[in-house]
C-alpha positions as CSV (number, residue, x, y, z in Angstrom):
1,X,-7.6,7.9,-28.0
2,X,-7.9,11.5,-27.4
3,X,-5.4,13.6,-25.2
4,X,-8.6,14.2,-22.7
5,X,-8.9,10.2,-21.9
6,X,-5.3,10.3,-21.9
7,X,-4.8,11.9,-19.3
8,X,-8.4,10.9,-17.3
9,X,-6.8,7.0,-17.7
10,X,-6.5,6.1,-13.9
11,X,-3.9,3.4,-13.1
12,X,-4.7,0.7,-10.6
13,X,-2.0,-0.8,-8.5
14,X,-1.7,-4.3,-7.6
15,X,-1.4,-5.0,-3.8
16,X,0.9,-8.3,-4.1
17,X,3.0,-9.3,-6.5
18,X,0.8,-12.1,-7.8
19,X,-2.4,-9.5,-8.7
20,X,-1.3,-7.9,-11.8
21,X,-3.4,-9.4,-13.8
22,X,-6.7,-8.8,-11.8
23,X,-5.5,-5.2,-11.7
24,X,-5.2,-4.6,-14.9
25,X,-8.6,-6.2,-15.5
26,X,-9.9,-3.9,-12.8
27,X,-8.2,-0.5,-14.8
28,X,-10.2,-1.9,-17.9
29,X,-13.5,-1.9,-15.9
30,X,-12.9,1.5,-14.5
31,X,-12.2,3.0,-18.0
32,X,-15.9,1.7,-19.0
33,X,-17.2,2.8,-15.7
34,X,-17.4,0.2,-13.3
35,X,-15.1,0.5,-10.4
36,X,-14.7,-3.4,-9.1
37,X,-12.2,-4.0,-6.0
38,X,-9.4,-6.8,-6.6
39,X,-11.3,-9.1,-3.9
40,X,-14.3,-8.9,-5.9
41,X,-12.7,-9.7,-9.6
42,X,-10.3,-12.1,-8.0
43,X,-13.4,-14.5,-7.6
44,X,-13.5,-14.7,-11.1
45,X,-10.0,-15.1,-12.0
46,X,-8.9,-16.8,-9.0
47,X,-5.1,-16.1,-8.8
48,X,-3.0,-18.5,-7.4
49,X,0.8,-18.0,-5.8
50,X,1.6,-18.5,-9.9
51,X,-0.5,-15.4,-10.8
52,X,-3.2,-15.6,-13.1
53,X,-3.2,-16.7,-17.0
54,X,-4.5,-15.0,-20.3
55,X,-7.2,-17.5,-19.6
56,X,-8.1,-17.1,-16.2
57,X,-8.2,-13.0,-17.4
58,X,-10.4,-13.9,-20.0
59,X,-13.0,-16.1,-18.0
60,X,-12.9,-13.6,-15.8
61,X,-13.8,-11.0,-17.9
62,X,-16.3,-12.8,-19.8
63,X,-17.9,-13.0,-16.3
64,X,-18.4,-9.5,-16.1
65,X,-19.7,-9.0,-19.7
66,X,-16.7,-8.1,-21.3
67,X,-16.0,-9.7,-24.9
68,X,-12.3,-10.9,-25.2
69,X,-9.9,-11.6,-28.0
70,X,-6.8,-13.1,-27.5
71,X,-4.0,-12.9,-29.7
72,X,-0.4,-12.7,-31.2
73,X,0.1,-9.3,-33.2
74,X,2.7,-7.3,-34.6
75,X,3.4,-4.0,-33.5
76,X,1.7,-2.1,-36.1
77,X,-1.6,-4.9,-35.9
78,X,-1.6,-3.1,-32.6
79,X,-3.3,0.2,-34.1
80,X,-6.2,-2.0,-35.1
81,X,-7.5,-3.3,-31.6
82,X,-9.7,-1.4,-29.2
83,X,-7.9,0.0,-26.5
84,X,-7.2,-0.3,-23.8
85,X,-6.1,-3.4,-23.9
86,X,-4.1,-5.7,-21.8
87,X,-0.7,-7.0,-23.0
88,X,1.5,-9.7,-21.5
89,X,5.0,-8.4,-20.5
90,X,8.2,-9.9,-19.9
91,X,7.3,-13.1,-20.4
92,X,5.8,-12.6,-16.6
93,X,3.8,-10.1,-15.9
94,X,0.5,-7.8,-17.4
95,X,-0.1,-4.0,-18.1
96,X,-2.5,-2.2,-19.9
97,X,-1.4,-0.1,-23.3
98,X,-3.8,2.7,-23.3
99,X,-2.9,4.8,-26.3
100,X,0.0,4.8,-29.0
101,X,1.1,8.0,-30.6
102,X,-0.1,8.3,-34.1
103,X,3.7,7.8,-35.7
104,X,3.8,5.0,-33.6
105,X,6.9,5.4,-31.9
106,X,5.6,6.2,-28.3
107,X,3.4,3.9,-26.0
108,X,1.8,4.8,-23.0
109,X,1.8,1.9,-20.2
110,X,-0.3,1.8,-17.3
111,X,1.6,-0.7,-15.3
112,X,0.1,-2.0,-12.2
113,X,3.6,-2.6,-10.7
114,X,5.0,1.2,-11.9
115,X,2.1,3.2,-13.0
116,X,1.8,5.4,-15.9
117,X,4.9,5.0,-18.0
118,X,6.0,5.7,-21.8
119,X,7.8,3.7,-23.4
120,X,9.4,4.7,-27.0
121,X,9.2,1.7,-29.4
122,X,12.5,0.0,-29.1
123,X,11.6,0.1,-25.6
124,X,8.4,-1.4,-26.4
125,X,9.8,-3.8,-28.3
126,X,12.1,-5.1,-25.6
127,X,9.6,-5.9,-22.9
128,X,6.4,-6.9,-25.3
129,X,7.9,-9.0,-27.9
130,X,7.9,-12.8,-26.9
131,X,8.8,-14.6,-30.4
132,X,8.7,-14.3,-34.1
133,X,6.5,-15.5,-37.0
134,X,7.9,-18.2,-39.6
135,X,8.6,-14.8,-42.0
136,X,10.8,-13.4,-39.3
137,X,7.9,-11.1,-37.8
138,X,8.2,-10.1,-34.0
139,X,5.1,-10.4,-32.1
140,X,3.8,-10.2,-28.9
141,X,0.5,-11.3,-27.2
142,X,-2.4,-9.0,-26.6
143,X,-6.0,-9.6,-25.3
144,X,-8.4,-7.1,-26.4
145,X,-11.5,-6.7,-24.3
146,X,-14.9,-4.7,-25.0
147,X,-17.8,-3.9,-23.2
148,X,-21.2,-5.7,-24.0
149,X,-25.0,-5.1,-22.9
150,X,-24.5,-7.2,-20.4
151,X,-21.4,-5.0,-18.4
152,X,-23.3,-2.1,-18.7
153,X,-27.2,-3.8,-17.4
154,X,-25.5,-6.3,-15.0
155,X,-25.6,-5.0,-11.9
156,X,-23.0,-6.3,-9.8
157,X,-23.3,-5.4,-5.8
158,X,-19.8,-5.8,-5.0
159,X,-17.9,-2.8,-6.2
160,X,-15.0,-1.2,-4.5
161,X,-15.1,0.2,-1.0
162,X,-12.1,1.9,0.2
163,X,-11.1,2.0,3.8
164,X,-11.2,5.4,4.3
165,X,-9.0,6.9,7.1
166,X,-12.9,7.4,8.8
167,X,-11.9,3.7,10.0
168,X,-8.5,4.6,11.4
169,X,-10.9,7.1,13.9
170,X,-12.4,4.2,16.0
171,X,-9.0,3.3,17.5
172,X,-9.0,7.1,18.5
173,X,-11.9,7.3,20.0
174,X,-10.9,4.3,22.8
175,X,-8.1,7.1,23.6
176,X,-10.0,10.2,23.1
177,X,-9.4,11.3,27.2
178,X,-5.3,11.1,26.6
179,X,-5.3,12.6,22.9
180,X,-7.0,15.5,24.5
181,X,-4.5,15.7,27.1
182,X,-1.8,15.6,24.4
183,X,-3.3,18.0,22.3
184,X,-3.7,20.8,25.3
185,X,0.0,19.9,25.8
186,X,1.0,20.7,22.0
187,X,-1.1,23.8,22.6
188,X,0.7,24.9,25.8
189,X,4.3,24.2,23.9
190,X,3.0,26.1,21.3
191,X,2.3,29.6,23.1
192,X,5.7,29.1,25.3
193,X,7.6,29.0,22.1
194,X,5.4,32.0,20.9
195,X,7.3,34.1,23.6
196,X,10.5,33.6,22.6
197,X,11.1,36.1,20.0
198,X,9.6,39.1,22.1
199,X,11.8,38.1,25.0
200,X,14.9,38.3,22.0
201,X,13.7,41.3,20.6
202,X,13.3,42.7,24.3
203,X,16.9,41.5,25.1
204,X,18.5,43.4,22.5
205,X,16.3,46.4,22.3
206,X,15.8,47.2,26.1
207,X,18.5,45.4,27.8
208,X,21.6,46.2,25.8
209,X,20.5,49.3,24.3
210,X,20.1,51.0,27.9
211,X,22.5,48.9,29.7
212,X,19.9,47.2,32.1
213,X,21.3,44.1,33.6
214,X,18.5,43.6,35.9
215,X,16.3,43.4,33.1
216,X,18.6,40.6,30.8
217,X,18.7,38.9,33.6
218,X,15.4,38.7,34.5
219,X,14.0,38.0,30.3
220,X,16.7,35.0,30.6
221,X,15.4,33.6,33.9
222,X,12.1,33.8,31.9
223,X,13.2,31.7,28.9
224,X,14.9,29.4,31.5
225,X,11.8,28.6,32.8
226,X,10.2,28.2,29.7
227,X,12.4,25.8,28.7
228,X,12.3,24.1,31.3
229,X,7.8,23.9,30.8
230,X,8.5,23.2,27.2
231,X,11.0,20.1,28.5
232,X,8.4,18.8,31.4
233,X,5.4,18.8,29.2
234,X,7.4,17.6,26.0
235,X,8.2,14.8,28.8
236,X,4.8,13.8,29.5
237,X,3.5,13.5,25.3
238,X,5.7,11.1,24.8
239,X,4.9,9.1,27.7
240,X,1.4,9.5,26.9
241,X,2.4,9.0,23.2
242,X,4.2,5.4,24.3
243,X,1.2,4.3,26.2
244,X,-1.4,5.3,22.8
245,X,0.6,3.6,20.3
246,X,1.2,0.3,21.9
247,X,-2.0,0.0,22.2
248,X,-3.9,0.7,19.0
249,X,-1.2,-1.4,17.4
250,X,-2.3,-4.4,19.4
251,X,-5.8,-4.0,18.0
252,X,-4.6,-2.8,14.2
253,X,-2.6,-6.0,14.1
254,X,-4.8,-7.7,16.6
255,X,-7.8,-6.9,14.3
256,X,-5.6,-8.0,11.6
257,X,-4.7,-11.4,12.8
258,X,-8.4,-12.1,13.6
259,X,-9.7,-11.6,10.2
260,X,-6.6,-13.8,8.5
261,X,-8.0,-16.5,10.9
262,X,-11.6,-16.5,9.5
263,X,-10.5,-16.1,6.1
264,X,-10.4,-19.7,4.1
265,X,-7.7,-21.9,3.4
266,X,-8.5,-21.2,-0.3
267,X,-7.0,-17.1,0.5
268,X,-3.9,-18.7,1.4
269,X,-3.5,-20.3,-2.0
270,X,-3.1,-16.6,-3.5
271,X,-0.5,-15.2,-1.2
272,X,3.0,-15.3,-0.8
273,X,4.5,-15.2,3.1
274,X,6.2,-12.3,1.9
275,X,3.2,-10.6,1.3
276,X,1.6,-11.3,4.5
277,X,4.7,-10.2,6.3
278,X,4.8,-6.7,4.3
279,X,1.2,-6.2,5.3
280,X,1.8,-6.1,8.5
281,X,4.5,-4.1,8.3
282,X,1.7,-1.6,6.8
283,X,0.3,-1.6,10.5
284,X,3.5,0.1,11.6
285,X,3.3,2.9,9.7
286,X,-0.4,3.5,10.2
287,X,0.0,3.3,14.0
288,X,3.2,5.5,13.5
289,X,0.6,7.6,11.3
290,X,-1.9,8.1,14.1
291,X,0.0,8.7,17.1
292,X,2.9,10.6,15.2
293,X,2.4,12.5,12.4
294,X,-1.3,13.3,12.9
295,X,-0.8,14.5,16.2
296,X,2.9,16.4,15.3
297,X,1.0,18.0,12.3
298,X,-1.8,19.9,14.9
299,X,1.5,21.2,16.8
300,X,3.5,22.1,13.2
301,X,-0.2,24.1,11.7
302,X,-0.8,26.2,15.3
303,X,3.0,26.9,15.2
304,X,2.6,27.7,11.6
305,X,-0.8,30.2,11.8
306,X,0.8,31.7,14.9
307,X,4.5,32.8,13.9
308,X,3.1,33.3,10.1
309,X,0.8,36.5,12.0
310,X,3.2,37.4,14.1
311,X,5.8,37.7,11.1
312,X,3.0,39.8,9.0
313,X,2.9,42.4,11.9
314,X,6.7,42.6,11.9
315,X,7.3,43.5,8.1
316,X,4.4,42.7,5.2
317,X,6.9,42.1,2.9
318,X,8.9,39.9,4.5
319,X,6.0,37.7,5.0
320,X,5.0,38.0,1.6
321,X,8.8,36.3,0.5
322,X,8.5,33.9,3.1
323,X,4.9,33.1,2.0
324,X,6.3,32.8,-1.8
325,X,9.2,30.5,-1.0
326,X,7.2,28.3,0.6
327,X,4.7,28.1,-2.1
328,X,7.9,27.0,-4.6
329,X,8.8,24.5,-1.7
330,X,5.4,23.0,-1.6
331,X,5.5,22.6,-5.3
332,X,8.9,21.1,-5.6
333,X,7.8,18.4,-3.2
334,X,4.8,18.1,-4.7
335,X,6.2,17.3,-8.1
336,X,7.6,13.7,-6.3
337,X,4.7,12.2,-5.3
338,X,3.9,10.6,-8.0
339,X,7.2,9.0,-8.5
340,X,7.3,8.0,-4.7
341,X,4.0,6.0,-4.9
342,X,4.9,4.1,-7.8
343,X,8.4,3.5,-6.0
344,X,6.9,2.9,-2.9
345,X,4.5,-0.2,-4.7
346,X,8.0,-1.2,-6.5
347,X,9.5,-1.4,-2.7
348,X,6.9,-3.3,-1.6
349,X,7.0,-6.0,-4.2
350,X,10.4,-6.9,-4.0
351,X,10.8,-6.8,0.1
352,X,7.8,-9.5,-0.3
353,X,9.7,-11.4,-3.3
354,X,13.0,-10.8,-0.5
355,X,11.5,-12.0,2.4
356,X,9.3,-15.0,1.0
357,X,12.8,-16.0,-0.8
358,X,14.6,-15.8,2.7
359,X,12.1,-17.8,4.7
360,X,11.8,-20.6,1.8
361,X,15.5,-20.7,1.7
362,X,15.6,-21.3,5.7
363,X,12.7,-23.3,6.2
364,X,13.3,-25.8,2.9
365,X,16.8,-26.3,4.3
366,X,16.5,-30.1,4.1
367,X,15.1,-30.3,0.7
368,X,18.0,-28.3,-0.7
369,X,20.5,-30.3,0.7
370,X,18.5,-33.6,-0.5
371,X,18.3,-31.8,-3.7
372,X,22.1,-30.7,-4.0
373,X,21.2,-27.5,-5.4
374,X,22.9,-25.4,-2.6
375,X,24.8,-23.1,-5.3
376,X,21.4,-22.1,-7.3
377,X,19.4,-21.4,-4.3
378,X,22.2,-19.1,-3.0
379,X,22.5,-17.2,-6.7
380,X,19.0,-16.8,-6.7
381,X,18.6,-15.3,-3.4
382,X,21.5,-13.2,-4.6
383,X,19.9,-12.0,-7.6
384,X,16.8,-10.8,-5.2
385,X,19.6,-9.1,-2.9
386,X,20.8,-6.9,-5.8
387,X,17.3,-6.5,-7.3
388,X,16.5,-4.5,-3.9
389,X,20.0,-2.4,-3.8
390,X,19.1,-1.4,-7.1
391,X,15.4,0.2,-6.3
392,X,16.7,1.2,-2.8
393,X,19.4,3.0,-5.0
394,X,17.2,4.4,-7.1
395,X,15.1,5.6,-4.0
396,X,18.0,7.5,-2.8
397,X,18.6,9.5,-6.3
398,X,15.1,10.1,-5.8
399,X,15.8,11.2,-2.3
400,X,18.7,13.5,-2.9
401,X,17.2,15.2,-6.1
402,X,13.9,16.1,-4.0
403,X,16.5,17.3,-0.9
404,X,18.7,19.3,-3.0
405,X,15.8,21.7,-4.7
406,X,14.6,22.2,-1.3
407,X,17.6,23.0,0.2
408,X,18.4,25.2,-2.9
409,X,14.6,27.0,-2.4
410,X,15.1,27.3,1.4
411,X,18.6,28.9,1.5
412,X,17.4,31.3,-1.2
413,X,14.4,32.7,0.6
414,X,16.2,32.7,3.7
415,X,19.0,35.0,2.2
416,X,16.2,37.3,0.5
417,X,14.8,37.9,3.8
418,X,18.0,38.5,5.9
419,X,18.9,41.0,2.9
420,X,15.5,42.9,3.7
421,X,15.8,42.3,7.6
422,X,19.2,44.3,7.4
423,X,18.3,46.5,5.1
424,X,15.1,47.7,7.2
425,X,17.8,48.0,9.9
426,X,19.6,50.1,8.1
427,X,17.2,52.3,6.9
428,X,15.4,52.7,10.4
429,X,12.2,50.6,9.9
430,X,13.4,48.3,12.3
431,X,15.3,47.5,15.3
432,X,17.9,45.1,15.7
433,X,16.1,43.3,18.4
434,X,13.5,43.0,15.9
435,X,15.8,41.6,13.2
436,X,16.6,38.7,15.4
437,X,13.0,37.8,16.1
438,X,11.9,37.3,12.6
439,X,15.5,35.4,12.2
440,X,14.0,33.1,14.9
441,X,10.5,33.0,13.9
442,X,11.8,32.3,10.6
443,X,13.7,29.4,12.1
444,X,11.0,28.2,13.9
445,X,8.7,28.7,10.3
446,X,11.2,26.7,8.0
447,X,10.5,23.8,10.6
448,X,6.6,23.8,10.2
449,X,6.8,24.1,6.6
450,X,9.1,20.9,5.9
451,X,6.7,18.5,8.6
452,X,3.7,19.8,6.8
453,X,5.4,18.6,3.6
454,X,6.1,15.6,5.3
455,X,3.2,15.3,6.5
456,X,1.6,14.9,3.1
457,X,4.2,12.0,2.5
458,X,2.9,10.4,5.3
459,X,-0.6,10.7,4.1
460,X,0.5,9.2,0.5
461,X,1.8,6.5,1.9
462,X,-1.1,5.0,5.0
463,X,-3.3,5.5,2.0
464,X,-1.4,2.8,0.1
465,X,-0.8,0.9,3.0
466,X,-4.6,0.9,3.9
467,X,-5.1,0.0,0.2
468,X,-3.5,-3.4,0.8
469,X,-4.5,-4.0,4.1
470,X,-8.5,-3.6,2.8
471,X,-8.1,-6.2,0.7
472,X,-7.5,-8.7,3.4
473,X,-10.3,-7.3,5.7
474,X,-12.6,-7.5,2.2
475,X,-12.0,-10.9,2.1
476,X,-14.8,-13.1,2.9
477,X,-15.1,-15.1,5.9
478,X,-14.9,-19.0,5.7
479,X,-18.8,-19.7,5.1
480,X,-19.9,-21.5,8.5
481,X,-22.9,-21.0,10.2
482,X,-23.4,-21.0,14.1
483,X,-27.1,-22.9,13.0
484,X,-25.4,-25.5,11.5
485,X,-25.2,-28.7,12.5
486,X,-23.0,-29.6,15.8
487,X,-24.0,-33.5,15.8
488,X,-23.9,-36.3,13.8
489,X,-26.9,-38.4,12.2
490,X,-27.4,-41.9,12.3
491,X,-24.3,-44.0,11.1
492,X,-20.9,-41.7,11.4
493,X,-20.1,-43.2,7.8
494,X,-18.0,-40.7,5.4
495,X,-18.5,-41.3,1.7
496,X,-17.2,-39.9,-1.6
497,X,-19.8,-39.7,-4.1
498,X,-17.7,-39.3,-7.4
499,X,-16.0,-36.5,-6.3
500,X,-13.8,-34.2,-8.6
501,X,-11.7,-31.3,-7.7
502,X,-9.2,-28.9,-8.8
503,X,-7.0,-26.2,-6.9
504,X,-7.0,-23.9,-9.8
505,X,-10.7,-23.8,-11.4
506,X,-8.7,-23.1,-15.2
507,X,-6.7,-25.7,-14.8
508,X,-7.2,-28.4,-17.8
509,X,-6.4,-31.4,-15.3
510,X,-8.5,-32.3,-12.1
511,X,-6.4,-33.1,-9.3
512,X,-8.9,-35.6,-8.3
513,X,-11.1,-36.6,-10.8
514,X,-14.3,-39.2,-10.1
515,X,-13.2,-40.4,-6.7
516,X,-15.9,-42.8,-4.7
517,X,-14.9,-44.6,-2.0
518,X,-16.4,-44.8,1.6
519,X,-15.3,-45.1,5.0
520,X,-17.0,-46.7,7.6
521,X,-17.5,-46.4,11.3
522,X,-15.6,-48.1,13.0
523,X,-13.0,-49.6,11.4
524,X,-9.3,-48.0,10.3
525,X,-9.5,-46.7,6.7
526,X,-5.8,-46.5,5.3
527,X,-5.3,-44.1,2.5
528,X,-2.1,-45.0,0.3
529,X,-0.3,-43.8,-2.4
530,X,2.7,-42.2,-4.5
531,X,3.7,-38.8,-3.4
532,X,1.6,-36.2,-5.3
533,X,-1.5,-38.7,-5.7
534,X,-3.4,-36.5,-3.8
535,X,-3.4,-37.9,-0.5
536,X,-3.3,-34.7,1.4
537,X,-6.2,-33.4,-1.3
538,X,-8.4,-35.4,-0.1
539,X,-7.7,-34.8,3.9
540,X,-8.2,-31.0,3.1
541,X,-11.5,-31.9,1.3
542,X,-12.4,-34.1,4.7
543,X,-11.7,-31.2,6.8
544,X,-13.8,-28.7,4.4
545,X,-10.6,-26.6,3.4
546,X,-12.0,-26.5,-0.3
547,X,-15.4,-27.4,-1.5
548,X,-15.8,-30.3,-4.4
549,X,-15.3,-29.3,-7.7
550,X,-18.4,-32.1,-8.5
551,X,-19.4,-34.8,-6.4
552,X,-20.6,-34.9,-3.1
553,X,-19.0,-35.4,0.9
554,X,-21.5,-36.7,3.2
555,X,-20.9,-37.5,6.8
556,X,-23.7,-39.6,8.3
557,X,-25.5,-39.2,5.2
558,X,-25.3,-35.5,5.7
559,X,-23.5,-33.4,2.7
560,X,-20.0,-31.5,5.0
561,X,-21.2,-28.5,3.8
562,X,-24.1,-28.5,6.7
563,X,-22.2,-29.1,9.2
564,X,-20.2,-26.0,11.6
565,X,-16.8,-26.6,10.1
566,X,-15.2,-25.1,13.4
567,X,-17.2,-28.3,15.1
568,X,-16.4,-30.4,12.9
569,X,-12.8,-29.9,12.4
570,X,-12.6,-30.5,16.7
571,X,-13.8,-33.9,16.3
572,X,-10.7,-34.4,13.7
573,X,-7.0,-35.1,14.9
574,X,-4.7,-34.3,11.8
């Protein structure tokens, strides 16, 4: 692979920790140039709270008009297949290799858990290699998949649409009458903090330098009240602010909690509680997006454009070192996105591993007691403990090294800039007075500066948290239809008519295989058997949880899948 596709190789992330391997099959579609959301390949694969296997990949695929091959190779064997290619790692988990170095000693990874990463080859080595041939060769497993006519003529209508932050601006426009408020209050703050440094300079160059009293008193009875307008209107945002937020959260999580309720039982099957729980944690920080940092970031670029002018006029130059530093500021925190994206999906994985473990090790309480396995289930929820400390650790070296550079870059420029202040003073091209009002605007720029910065942070991450919130508003809706049928036929009698199902469509065993049996009206059917028979399979067929594998479900000699489900679930008491 050349160093052009090298670098043009876009890695997708996987939203839950259970969608690796539909993400890496959805990086291999975007490399031939079909861009497929997780939802849509997912009902191919069909991931389960397991994950998917190389099988359910390769059915998938197959789907889709990829050819696969499935494998175990050596290292070198490697060089041979088509890539990219998807390889099965740790024993647990999929990525995509997407080009080895021609000495074969470096490999480049997209991980769908990490990102981009290169691994040299004893690194390699250690994650890839599951076992060893009778003649002592390591090998590893490896599916390689390639295009055929059919991925490039089929043409499939579901393929990925993002939600944009254009859908984040219909919960704005219910609030459009107090944002506008709020903004001519940012705007007001913003020209009574413009005054400030002419009311310094005045101080300094009027007041004290002709010993007017009057006059100090009077410029600091002006800033007083300015203050004290800054204070009062500051005041009223926030109250403003309060009353905003609470309310687009309700609908963001209301909307949220709507579409989980129409979604079918069959979803459910795919998701850990963690996961669930960390998306709507996700709502947070987009309502915290909307009503904070979007509306702070309108106040931070007008304070910005303003005090930036207003320091040209002062002294060009200044301006100029100001505008420089700020450049190498921007750059330095640009530099960390990456590396905070990847972290952040790390993060999110393994609060949702840490939160699913919690609430299985509170609400299984009985079974571990029955169980006597008190001691394991307390290491393992350990293990998930120090698993978290160690990426929260290595979120804070990431932290400090990105703080110390700009604190490095910042107190640099600012002691460039007092050196030409004072030495303008010196030299007569400016007044004192003036020397403190560019120290304050240049206090009141270094603020701006670091929320825009931030501000791009913030961006980064309601785009990833809008990534995985998508993919539970892309899920379809349970298929019921308001036309269908709301009554029963002639002779309320429910039969099984050879019925086989399966949870997982690659599994090799039904989990009910050929049932027939019939219930009549009327009477009290019984339904009996060892625990993990399938009892409560069949109750979730009854109730249309799952459709039949094979077979058929009639009520009243009417196939279930006719009737409203919503009505027909109200006539059952489970």
């Amino acid at each position: 692979m050349g160093i052009f596709n090298i670098h043009r190789f876009k890695c997708v992330m996987q939203h839950d920790a259970m969608q690796c391997g539909v993400a890496c099959l959805a990086m291999i579609c975007r490399h031939y140039g079909k861009d497929y959301s997780h939802e849509f390949l997912d009902g191919f694969c069909h991931a389960t709270t397991e994950g998917v296997s190389m099988l359910a990949i390769a059915d998938g695929a197959k789907c889709i008009g990829l050819q696969t091959r499935t494998m175990a190779a050596s290292i070198n064997e490697l060089e041979e297949i088509a890539l990219p290619c998807i390889l099965h790692w740790n024993q647990n988990h999929f990525v995509v290799l997407y080009d080895i170095s021609r000495n074969v000693n470096r490999f480049r990874i997209a991980d769908p858990g990490k990102g981009l990463v290169n691994y040299s080859r004893k690194e390699f080595e250690d994650h890839w290699i599951s076992s060893k041939t009778t003649d002592g060769e390591p090998y590893g497993v490896v599916m390689e998949l390639v295009p055929t006519k059919k991925f490039y003529n089929h043409n499939h209508d579901e393929f990925k649409e993002r939600r944009s932050f254009r859908f984040l601006a219909g919960y704005l426009k219910r609030y459009r009458k107090y944002l506008i408020h709020i903004i001519l209050g940012l705007a007001l703050g913003c020209v009574l903090q413009l005054i400030m440094p002419f009311l310094t300079q005045a101080i300094v160059d009027k007041g004290i330098r002709y010993s007017d009293i009057g006059l100090i008193w009077l410029i600091l009875l002006g800033e007083l009240m300015i203050v004290a307008g800054r204070t009062a209107t500051d005041f009223l945002r926030r109250w403003l602010l309060l009353h905003i937020s609470m309310r687009i959260n309700l609908s963001l999580v209301g909307d949220f909690f709507i579409k989980l309720l129409n979604l079918p039982m069959s979803f459910f099957d795919t998701k850990l509680m963690g996961d669930l729980l960390q998306r709507i944690g996700d709502h947070s920080r987009v309502q915290n997006f909307l009503t904070g940092q979007l509306l702070g970031v309108i106040f931070t670029f007008l304070s910005f454009i303003i005090f930036g002018v207003v320091l040209l006029v002062y002294n060009p130059l200044i301006f100029a070192v100001f505008a420089a530093g700020s450049a190498c500021y921007g750059v330095w925190i640009a530099s960390f996105l990456h590396k905070r994206k990847v972290l952040d999906y790390e993060l999110f994985e393994q609060q949702a591993k840490n939160q699913n473990m919690t609430y299985q090790f509170i609400t299984t309480m009985q079974e571990i007691k029955l169980q006597d396995c008190e001691r394991r289930r307390r290491c393992e929820w350990e293990d998930t403990q120090a698993d978290l400390f160690a990426l929260q650790m290595k979120s804070l070296r990431l932290q400090q090294t990105q703080e110390a550079g700009s604190i490095f870059i910042n107190e640099v420029k600012n002691v460039i800039i007092t050196v030409l202040a004072a030495t303008a003073v010196i030299n007569g091209q400016m007044t004192l007075g003036a020397m403190l009002a560019v120290q304050y605007i240049i206090g009141q720029l270094n603020s701006p500066v670091e929320q825009l910065m931030a501000f791009v942070y913030s961006v980064q991450d309601v785009r990833i948290s809008l990534e995985r919130i998508n993919e539970i508003h892309e899920g379809r809706n349970e298929e019921t239809s308001a036309n269908s049928a709301e009554c029963f036929g002639a002779g309320n009698t429910i039969k099984f008519d050879n019925v086989n199902f399966k949870y997982d469509r690659h599994a090799p065993a039904m989990t009910l295989d050929g049932i027939s049996f019939t219930i009549p009206e009327g009477k009290v059917t019984a339904i009996v058997g060892a625990s993990g028979s399938g009892k409560t399979t069949l109750i979730k067929l009854l109730l249309g949880y799952y459709p039949a594998t094979a077979g058929s479900i009639t009520i009243a000699g009417r196939d279930i899948a006719a009737y409203n489900l919503r009505w027909w679930r109200r006539q059952c008491g489970v």
